[in-house]
C-alpha positions in Angstrom: 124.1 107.9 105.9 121.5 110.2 106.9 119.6 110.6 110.4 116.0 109.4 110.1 113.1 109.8 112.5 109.7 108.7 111.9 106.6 110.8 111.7 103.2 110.3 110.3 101.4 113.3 109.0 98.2 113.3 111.3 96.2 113.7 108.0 97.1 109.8 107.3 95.9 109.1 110.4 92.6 110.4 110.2 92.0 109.0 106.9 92.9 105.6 108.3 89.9 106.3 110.8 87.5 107.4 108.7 88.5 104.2 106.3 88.0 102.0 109.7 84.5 104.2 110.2 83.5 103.4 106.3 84.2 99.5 106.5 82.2 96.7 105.2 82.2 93.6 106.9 81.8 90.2 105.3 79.4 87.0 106.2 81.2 84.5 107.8 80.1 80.3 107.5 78.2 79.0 110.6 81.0 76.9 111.5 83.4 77.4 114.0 85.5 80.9 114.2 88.8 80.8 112.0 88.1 77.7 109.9 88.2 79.1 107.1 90.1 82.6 108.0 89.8 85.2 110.2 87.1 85.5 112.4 84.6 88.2 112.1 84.4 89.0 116.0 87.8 89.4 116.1 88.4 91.6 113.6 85.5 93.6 114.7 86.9 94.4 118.2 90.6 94.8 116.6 89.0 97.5 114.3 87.0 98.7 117.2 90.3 99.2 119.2 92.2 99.8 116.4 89.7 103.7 115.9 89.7 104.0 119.1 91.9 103.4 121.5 95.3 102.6 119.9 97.5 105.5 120.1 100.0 105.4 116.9 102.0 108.1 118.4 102.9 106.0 121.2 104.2 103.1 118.5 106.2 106.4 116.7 108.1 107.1 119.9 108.8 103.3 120.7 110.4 103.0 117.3 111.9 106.9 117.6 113.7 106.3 121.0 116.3 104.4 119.0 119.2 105.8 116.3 118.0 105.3 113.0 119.3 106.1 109.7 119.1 105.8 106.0 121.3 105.1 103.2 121.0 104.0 99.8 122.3 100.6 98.5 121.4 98.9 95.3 119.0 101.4 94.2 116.8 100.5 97.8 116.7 103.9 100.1 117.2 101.6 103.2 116.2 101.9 106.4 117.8 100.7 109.9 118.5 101.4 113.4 122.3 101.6 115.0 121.8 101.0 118.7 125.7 101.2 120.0 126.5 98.0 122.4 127.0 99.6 126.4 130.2 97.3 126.8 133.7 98.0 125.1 133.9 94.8 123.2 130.5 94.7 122.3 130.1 92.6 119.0 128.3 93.9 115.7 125.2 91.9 115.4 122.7 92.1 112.5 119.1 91.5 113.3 116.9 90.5 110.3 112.9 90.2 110.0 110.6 89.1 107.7 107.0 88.6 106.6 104.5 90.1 107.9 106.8 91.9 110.4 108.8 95.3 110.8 111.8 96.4 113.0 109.0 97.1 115.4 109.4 93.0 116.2 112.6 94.2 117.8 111.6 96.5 120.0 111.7 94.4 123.3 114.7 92.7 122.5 116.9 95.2 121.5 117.3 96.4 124.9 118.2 93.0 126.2 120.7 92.7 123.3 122.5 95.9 123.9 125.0 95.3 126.6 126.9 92.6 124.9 126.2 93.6 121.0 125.9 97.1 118.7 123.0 96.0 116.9 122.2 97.1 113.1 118.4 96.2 112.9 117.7 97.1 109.0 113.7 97.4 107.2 114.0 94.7 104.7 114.3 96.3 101.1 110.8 96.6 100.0 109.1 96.3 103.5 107.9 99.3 106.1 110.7 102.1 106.0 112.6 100.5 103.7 109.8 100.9 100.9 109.5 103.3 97.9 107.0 103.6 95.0 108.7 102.3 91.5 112.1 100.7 93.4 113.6 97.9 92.3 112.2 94.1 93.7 114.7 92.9 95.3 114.8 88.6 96.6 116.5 87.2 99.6 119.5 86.5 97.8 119.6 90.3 96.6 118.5 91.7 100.2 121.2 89.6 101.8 124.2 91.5 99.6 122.0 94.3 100.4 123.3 94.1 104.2 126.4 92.9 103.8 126.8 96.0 102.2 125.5 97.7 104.6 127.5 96.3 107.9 130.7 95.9 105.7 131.4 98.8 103.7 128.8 101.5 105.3 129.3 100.7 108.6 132.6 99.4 108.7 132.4 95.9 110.2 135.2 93.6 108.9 133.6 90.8 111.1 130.0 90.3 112.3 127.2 88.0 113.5 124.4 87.8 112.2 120.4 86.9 113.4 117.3 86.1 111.7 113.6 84.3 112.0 111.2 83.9 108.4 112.6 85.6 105.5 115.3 86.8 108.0 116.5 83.6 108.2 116.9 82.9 104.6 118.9 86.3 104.7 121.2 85.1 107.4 121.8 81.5 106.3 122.8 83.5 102.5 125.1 85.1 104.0 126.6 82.4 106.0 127.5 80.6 103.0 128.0 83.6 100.2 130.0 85.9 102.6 131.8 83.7 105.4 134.4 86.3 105.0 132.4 88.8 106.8 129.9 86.6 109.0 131.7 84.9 111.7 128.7 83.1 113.0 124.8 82.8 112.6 122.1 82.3 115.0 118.3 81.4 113.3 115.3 80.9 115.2 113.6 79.2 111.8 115.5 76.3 110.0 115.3 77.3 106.3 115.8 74.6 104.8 114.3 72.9 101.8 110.5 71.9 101.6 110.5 68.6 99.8 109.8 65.2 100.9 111.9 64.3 98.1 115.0 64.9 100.5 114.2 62.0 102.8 115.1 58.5 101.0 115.1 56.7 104.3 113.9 59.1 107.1 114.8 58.3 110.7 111.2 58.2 112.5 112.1 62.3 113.6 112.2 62.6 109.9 109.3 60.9 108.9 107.3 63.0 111.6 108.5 66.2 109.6 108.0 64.9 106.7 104.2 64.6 108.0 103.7 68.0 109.3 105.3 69.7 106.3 102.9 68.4 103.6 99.7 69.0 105.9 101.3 72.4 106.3 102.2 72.8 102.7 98.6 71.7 102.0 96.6 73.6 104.2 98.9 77.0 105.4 100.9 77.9 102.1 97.6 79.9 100.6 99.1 83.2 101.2 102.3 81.9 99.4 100.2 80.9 96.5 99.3 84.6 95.9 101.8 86.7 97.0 104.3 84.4 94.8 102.2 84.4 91.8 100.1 87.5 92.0 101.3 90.0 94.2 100.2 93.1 92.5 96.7 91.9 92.3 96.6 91.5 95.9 98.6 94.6 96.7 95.3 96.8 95.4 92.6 95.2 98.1 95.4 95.5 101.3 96.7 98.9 100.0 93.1 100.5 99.8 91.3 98.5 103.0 93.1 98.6 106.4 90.5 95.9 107.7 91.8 93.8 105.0 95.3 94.4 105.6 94.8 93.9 109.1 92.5 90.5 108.8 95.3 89.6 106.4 98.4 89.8 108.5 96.4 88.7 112.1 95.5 85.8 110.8 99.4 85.0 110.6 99.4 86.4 114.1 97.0 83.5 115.1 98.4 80.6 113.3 101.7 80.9 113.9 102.4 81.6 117.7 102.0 80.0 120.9 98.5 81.3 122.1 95.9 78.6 122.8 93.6 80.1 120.0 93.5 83.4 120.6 96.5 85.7 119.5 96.0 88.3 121.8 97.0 85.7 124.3 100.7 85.6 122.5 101.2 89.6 121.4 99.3 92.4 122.8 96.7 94.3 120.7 98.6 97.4 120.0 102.0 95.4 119.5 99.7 93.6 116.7 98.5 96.8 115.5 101.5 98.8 115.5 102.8 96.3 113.3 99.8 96.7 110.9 99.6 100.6 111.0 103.3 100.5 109.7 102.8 98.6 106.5 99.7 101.2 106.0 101.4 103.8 106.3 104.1 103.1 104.6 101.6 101.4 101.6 104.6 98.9 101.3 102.6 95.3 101.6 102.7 94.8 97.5 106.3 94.8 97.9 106.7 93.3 100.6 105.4 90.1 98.5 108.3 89.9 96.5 110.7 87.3 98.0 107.6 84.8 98.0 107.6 85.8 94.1 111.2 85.2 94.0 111.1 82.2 95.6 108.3 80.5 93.3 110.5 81.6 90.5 114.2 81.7 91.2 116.5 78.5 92.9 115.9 78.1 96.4 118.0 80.9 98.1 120.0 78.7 100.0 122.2 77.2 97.5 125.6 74.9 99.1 126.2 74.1 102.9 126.3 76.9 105.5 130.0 76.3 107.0 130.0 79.4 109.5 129.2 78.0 113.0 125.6 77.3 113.1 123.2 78.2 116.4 119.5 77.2 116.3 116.4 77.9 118.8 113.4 76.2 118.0 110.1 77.2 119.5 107.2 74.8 119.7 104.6 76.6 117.5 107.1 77.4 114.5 105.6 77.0 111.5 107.6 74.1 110.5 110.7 72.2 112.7 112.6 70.3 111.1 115.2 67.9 113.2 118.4 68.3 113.6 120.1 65.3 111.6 118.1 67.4 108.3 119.4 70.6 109.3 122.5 69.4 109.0 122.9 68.1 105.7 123.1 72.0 105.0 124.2 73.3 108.4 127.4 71.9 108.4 128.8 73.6 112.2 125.4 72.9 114.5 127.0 74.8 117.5 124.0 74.9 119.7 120.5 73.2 118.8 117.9 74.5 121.8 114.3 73.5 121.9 112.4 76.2 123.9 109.1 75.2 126.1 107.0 78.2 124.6 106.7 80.1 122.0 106.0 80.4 117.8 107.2 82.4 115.0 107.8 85.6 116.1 109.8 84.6 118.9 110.9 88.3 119.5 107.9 89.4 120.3 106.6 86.5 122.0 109.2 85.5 124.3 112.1 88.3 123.8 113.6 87.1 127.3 114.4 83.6 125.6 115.9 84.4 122.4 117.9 87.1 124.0 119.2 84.5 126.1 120.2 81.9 123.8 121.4 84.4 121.5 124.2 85.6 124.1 124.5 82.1 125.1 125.5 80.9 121.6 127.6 83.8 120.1 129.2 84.3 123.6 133.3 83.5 123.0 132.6 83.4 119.4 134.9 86.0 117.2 
């Protein structure tokens, strides 16, 4: 394992503002803003911030502050940070992200997580830090032996817990059921389970509601999965060479999928948005950060036999999708803890870090 400390040449920076100078902006329908994407007055004042008052440097250091390191597994250089837990029994706990997020959704939690846990907070294989040109593709399946890997037989960890949201979520539940050796328990704050109505041959009314809100969501919010699981590379070349697109394409995601009243600078902050965004830039990893959407078009769904590990689950209102409990558990076997939070979406770390924090301890406190 090698030490690792991020730095952006300042000549990437200043060709990322003179691309922001050089952009061309589209029309936009006379209808309301967002109905059919991203508005063009947002993105106008996030590329007018984002040239001239966002300080990258500042997002360098956030992400710096912490131990990181590097080490290769299955042909991926990956990245990930190795905060030490404060307290003498503090329990290993891996944190895992997804799509379109970074380590850098971590930032605020970690410090809330590190009394009671050592915390290995990985870039998934392909994404940010954990990207190079020509690597292999690696799917959710393949990133979750990736880690196990990595807390087992790098870092030494005969027994650990494990976290995740989005993609994250597929990771952890994989290795709840592929490696209950090593994982002694799981926590998710997105239920991955199966996307067909198909499931429910006589759906209890909580069902039926699900069943409801997952076909108007697989109908009007799985565009982005269309593409990035059937032609990623294609749509690697626009949000590799335009940062406005890259950015329009990832804060839309920001608006549709947290708690923010229309407006996703009333969930994350600007520069938390932003820093999120200059870090698939720079790193020129969004093509392969596609993949697992390609995977999962293409390949059994990832979650293949019933998680058995003990099971906790924190649901926030503005999730993409929430399923109910009695569907959860047809493949979540040990429900341990089932909270439903007041407030909040996707990217729960971010949004309300307080919260998941909290039920995190709650659920894997006494746990070994």
């Amino acid at each position: 394992m090698i030490p690792f400390q991020l730095h952006v040449p300042q000549a990437a920076i200043a060709d990322l503002h003179a691309r922001l100078d050089r952009a061309r902006w589209p029309d936009e329908a006379p209808e309301a803003p967002w109905l059919y994407g991203t508005s063009l007055a947002f993105m106008r004042e996030l590329t007018d911030h984002w040239r001239e008052r966002f300080d990258w440097r500042a997002t360098e250091a956030q992400l710096n502050a912490w131990p990181q390191f590097k080490t290769t597994v299955d042909g991926i250089d990956l990245h990930f940070l190795h905060v030490p837990g404060r307290s003498r029994d503090a329990k290993p706990l891996l944190l895992s992200h997804g799509w379109p997020g970074s380590v850098l959704e971590f930032m605020k939690l970690i410090p809330l997580l590190a009394d009671d846990f050592t915390l290995v907070v990985p870039s998934l294989p392909g994404y940010t830090l954990s990207f190079a040109e020509g690597q292999p593709r690696k799917s959710c399946q393949q990133i979750g032996a990736i880690f196990d890997t990595l807390m087992h037989e790098r870092l030494g960890y005969a027994r650990y817990f494990a976290q995740g949201g989005d993609w994250g979520s597929f990771v952890t539940a994989w290795l709840g059921v592929n490696r209950p050796e090593h994982v002694a328990a799981i926590h998710l704050n997105m239920m991955p389970i199966k996307r067909d109505a198909a499931m429910f041959t006589n759906p209890s009314p909580a069902e039926r509601r699900y069943v409801e809100e997952m076909q108007a969501w697989l109908k009007e919010e799985t565009g982005y999965q269309a593409i990035q699981g059937t032609r990623p590379q294609t749509l690697a070349f626009a949000l590799t060479d335009s940062p406005v697109g890259l950015a329009a394409w990832i804060a839309e995601k920001y608006r549709a999928w947290t708690d923010n009243n229309g407006d996703p600078r009333h969930a994350l902050t600007t520069d938390e948005m932003l820093g999120n965004i200059s870090l698939y830039w720079f790193t020129r990893c969004i093509g392969a950060s596609f993949w697992p959407y390609y995977a999962r078009l293409h390949e059994p769904w990832p979650i293949e036999g019933r998680v058995e590990v003990p099971t906790g689950y924190c649901e926030f209102p503005h999730e993409i999708l929430r399923p109910p409990r009695e569907a959860a558990a047809r493949t979540f076997v040990d429900i341990r803890r089932w909270s439903v939070m007041p407030e909040g979406g996707h990217f729960a770390a971010l949004e309300h870090p307080a919260a998941l924090a909290g039920e995190i301890s709650a659920f894997f406190h006494g746990l070994d």
